[in-house]
ZALUMSE-72887 format. One record per residue (C-alpha): residue in three letters; x, y, z. Coordinates in pm, whole numbers, plus 50000, padded with zeros to 5 digits. Example, Ala and Ser with C-alpha at 12.3 -4.5 7.8 and 13.67 -1.06 7.14 Angstrom:
2
<code=Ala&u=51230&v=49550&w=50780>
<code=Ser&u=51367&v=49894&w=50714>
% end
This chain:
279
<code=Unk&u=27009&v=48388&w=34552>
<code=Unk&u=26983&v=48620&w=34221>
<code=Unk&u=27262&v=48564&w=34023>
<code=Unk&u=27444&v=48857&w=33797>
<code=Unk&u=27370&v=48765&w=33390>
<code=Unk&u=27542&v=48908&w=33143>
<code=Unk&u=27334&v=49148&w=32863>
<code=Unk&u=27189&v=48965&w=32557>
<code=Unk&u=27292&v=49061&w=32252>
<code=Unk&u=26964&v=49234&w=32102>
<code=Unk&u=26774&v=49064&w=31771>
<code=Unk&u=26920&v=49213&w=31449>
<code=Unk&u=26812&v=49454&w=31246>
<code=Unk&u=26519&v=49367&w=31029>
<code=Unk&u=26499&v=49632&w=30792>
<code=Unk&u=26566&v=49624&w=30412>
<code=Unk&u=26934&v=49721&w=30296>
<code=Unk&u=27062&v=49621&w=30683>
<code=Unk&u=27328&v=49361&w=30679>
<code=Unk&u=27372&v=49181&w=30968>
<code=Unk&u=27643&v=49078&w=31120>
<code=Unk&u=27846&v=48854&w=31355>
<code=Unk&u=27826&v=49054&w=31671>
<code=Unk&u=28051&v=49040&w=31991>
<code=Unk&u=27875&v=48783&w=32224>
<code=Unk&u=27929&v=48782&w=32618>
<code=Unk&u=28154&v=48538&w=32713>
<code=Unk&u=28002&v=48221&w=32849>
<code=Unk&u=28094&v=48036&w=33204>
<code=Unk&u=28101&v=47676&w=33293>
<code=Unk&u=28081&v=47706&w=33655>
<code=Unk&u=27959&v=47994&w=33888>
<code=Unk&u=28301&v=48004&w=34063>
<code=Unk&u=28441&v=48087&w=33698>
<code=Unk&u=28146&v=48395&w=33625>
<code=Unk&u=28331&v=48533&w=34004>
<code=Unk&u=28653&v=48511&w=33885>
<code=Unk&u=28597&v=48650&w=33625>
<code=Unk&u=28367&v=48988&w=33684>
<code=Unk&u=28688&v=49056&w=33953>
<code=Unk&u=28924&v=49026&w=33647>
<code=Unk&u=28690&v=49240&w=33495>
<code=Unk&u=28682&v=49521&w=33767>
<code=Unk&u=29048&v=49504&w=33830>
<code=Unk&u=29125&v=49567&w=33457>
<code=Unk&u=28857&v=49867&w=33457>
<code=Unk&u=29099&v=50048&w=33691>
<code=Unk&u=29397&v=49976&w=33414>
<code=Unk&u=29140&v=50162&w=33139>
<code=Unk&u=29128&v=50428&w=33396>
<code=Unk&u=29473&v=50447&w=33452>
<code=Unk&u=29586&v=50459&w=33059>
<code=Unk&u=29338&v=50745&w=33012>
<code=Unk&u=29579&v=50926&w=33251>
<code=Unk&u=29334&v=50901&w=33542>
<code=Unk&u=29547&v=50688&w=33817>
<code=Unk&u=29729&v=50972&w=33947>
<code=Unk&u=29664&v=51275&w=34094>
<code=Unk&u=29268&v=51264&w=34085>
<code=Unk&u=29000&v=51041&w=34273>
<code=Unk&u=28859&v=50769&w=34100>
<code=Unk&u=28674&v=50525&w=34206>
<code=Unk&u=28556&v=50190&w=34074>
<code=Unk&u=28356&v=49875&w=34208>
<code=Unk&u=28102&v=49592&w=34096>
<code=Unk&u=27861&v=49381&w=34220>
<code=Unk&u=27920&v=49052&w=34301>
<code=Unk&u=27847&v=48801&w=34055>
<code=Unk&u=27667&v=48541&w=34279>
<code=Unk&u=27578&v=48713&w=34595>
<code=Unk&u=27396&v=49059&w=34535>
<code=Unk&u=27450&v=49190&w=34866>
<code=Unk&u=27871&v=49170&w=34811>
<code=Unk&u=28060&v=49464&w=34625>
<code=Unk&u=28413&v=49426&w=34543>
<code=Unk&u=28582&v=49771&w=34539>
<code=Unk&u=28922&v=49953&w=34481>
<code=Unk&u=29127&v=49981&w=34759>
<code=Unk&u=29217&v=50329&w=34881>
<code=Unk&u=29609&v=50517&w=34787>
<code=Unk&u=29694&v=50196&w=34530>
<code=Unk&u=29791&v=50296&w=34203>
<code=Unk&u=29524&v=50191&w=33974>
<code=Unk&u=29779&v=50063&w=33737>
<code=Unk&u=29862&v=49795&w=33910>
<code=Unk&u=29529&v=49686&w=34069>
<code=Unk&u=29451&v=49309&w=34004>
<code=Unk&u=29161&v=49149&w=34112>
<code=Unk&u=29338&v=48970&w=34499>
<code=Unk&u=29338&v=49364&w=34569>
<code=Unk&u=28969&v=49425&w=34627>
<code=Unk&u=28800&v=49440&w=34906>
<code=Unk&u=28453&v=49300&w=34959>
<code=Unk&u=28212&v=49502&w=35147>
<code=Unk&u=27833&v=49435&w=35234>
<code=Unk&u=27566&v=49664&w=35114>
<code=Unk&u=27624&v=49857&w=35492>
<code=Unk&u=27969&v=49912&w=35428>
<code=Unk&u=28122&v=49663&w=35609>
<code=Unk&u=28432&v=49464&w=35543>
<code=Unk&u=28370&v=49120&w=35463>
<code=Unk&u=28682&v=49048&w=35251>
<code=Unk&u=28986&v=49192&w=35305>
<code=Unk&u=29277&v=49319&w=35040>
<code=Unk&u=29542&v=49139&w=35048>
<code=Unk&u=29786&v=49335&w=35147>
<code=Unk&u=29572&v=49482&w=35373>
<code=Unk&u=29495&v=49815&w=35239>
<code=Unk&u=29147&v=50021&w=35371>
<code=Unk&u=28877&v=50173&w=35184>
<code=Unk&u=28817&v=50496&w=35055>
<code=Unk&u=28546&v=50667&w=35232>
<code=Unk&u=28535&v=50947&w=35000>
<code=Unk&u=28346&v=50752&w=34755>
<code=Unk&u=28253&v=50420&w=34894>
<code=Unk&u=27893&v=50571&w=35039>
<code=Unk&u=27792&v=50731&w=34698>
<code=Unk&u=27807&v=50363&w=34495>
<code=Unk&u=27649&v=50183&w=34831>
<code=Unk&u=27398&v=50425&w=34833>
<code=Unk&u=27317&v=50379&w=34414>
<code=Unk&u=27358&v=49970&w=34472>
<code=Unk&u=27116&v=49988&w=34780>
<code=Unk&u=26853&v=50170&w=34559>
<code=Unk&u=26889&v=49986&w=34191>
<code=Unk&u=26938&v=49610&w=34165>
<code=Unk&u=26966&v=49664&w=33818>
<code=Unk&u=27325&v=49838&w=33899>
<code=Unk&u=27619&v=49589&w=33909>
<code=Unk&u=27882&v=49837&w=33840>
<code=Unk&u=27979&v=50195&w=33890>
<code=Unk&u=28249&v=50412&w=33827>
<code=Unk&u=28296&v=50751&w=33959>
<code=Unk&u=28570&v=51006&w=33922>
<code=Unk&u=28708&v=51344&w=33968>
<code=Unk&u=28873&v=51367&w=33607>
<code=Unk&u=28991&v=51688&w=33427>
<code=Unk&u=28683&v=51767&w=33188>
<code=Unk&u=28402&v=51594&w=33419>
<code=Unk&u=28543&v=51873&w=33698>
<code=Unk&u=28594&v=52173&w=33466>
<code=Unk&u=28203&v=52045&w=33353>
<code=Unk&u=28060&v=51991&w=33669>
<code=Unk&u=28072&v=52326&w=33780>
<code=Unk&u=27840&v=52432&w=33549>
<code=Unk&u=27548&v=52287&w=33745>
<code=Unk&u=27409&v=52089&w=33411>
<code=Unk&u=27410&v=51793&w=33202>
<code=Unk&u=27473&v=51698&w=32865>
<code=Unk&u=27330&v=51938&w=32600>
<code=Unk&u=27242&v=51644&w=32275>
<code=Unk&u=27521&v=51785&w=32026>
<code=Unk&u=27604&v=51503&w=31852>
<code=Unk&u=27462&v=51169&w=31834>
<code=Unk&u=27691&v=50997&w=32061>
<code=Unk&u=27537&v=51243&w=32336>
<code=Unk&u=27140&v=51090&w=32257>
<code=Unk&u=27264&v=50800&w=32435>
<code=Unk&u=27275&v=50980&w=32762>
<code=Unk&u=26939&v=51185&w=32699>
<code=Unk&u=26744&v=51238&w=32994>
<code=Unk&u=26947&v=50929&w=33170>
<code=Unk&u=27277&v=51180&w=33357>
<code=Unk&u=27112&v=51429&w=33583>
<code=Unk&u=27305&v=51683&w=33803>
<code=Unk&u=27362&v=51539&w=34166>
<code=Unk&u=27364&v=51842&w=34418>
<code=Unk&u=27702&v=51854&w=34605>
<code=Unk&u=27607&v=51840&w=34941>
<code=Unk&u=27346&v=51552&w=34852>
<code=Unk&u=27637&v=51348&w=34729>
<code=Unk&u=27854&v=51453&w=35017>
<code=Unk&u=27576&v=51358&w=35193>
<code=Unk&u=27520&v=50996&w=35080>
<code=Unk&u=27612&v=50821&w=35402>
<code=Unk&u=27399&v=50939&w=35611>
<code=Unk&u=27146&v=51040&w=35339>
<code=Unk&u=27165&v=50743&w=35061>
<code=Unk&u=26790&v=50816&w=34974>
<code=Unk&u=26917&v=51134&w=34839>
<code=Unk&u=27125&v=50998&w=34580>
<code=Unk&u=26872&v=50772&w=34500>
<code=Unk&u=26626&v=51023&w=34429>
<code=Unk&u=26855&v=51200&w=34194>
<code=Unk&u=26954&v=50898&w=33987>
<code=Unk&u=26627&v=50778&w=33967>
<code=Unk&u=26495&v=50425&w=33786>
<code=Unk&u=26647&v=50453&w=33457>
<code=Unk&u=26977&v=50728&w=33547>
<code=Unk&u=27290&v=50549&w=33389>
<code=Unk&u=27510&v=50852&w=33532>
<code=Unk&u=27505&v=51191&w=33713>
<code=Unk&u=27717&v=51538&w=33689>
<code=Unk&u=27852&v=51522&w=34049>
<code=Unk&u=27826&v=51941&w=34086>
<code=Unk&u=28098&v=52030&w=34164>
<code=Unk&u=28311&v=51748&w=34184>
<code=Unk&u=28300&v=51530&w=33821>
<code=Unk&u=28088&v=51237&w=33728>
<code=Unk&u=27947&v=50902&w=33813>
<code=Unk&u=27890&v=50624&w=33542>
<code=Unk&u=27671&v=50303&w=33626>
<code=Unk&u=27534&v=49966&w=33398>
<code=Unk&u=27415&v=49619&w=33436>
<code=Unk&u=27826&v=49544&w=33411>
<code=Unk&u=28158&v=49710&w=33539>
<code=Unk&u=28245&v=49698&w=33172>
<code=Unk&u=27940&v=49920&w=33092>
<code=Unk&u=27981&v=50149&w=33382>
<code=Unk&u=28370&v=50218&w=33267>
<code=Unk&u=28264&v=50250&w=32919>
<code=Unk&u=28009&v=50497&w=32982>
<code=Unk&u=28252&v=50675&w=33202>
<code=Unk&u=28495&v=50724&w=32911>
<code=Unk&u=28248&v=50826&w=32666>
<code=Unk&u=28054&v=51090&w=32927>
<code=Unk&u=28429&v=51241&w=33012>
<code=Unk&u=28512&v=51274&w=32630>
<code=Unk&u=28123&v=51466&w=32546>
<code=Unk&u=28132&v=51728&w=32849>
<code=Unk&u=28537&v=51785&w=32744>
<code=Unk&u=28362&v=51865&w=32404>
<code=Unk&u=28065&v=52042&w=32508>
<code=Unk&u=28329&v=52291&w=32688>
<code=Unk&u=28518&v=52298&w=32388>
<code=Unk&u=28235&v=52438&w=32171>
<code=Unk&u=28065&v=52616&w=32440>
<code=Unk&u=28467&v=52800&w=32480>
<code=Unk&u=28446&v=52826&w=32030>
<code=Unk&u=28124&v=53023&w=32032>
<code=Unk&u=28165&v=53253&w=32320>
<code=Unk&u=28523&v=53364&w=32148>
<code=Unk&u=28391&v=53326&w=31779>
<code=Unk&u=28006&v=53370&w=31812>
<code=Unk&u=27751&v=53157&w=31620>
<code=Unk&u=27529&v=52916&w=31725>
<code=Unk&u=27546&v=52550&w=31756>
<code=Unk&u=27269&v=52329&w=31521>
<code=Unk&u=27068&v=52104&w=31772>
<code=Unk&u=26967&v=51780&w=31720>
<code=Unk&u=26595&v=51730&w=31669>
<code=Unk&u=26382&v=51507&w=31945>
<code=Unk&u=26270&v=51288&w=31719>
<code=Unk&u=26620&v=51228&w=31573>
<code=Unk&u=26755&v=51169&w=31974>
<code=Unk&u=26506&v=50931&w=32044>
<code=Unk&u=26566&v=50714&w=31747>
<code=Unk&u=26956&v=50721&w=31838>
<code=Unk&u=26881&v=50670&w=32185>
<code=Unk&u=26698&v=50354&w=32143>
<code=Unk&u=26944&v=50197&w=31923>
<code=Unk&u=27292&v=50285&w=32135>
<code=Unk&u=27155&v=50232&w=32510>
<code=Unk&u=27063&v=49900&w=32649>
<code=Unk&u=27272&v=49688&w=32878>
<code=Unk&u=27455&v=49484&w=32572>
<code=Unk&u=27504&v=49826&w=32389>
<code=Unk&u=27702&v=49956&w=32750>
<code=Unk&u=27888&v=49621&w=32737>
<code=Unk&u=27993&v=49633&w=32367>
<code=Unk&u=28118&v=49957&w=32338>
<code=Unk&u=28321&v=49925&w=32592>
<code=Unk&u=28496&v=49592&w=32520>
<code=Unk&u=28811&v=49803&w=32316>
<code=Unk&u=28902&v=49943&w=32591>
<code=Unk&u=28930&v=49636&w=32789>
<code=Unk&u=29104&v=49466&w=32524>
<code=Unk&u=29342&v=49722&w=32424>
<code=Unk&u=29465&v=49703&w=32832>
<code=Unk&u=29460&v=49324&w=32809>
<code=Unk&u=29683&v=49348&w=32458>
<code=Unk&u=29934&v=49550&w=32632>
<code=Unk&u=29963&v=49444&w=33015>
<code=Unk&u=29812&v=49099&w=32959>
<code=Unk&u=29536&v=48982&w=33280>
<code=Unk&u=29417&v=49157&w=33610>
<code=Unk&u=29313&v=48823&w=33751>
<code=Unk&u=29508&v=48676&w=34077>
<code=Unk&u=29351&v=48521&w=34339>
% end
């Protein structure tokens, strides 16, 4: 049975006048029970970054991740609970069809909204173990645009060529049509502009697919924000050159780079409210 491994860290930088340094690792487990326990912590206090941001009330969101030692498990969100108080007892465990293998424990359903989309993109990428997907202020006001992210600054290159624009019936469509998503997302997709609706985030870890979700929300609120500055101003924005993307893009993507970026999030939540994990 394939087993769920945290990212590497990648070598450092050999390059004169680079320092390295003493990098964030991955934590370590001494059993396989413990790497469980923990990537449910994890998930449960992904919906407590979501909430902080403002995002547990009033808008769909919707989180889940892989199972850490059997593939064909996802752990989810329960439907209607406020995501501030999710810990990890609350999820429910579904098979890759959907159906309910572990119950919540106080016996709350799933949301079939936006269960179908993440079966569909864990059914078609192995590489996936996390996703989060949402229906947040900018990621709606963006989505309606029918595009994706437009490399304006260098935390954008990140995302080149790797968010493409879902269609809305296709991901409306993702029960009864999961191929359809899968063509969209493609091999190496890390997100997608749901048209229409807002955006979907996924990585090798529930940390990376949160991460990525705060970081795509915060470009496309910006992109609208100087898209708004030029129409009422005029001017032009200065693009970023390919060659420049591609260099930034190969050293901020990668699984550990989706991990480590979002670990301040997770701690920040962690400071504050203190564990998600209850079994």
């Amino acid at each position: 049975m394939a087993t769920l491994v945290l990212p590497k860290m990648p070598p450092a930088a050999n390059k004169p006048g680079v320092l390295s340094f003493k990098a964030v690792m991955p934590p370590a487990f001494a059993s396989d029970t413990e790497r469980q326990r923990f990537q449910k912590g994890a998930l449960a206090l992904g919906a407590r970054v979501m909430d902080e941001r403002g995002w547990g009330v009033g808008y769909s969101v919707g989180l889940s991740a892989r199972d850490a030692l059997d593939t064909n498990l996802v752990w989810v969100v329960p439907r209607g609970k406020p995501l501030c108080t999710i810990v990890s007892a609350d999820l429910i465990g579904v098979d890759l069809k959907g159906e309910i293998r572990v119950s919540s424990k106080d016996g709350r359903g799933l949301d079939p909204e936006w269960l179908p989309l993440h079966l569909a993109v864990y059914n078609a990428r192995s590489d996936v173990n996390g996703i989060t997907s949402g229906h947040t202020p900018h990621a709606r006001a963006f989505s309606v645009k029918g595009e994706t992210l437009k490399m304006l600054w260098q935390d954008s290159c990140t995302f080149y060529n790797c968010v493409p624009v879902c269609p809305f019936q296709t991901a409306a469509n993702a029960a009864t049509n999961p191929q359809g998503i899968a063509d969209v997302l493609g091999e190496k997709g890390i997100g997608m502009i749901l048209q229409n609706r807002g955006v979907l985030s996924c990585a090798g870890t529930i940390e990376g697919a949160v991460g990525g979700y705060v970081r795509i929300e915060g470009l496309v609120g910006n992109q609208l924000l100087v898209e708004a500055a030029i129409k009422g101003r005029g001017g032009d924005v200065v693009p970023i050159g390919e060659e420049e993307i591609l260099f930034s893009q190969k050293n901020t993507s990668g699984e550990y780079s989706q991990w480590f970026q979002a670990q301040p999030y997770f701690a920040r939540v962690v400071e504050r409210h203190g564990s998600a994990l209850e079994i």
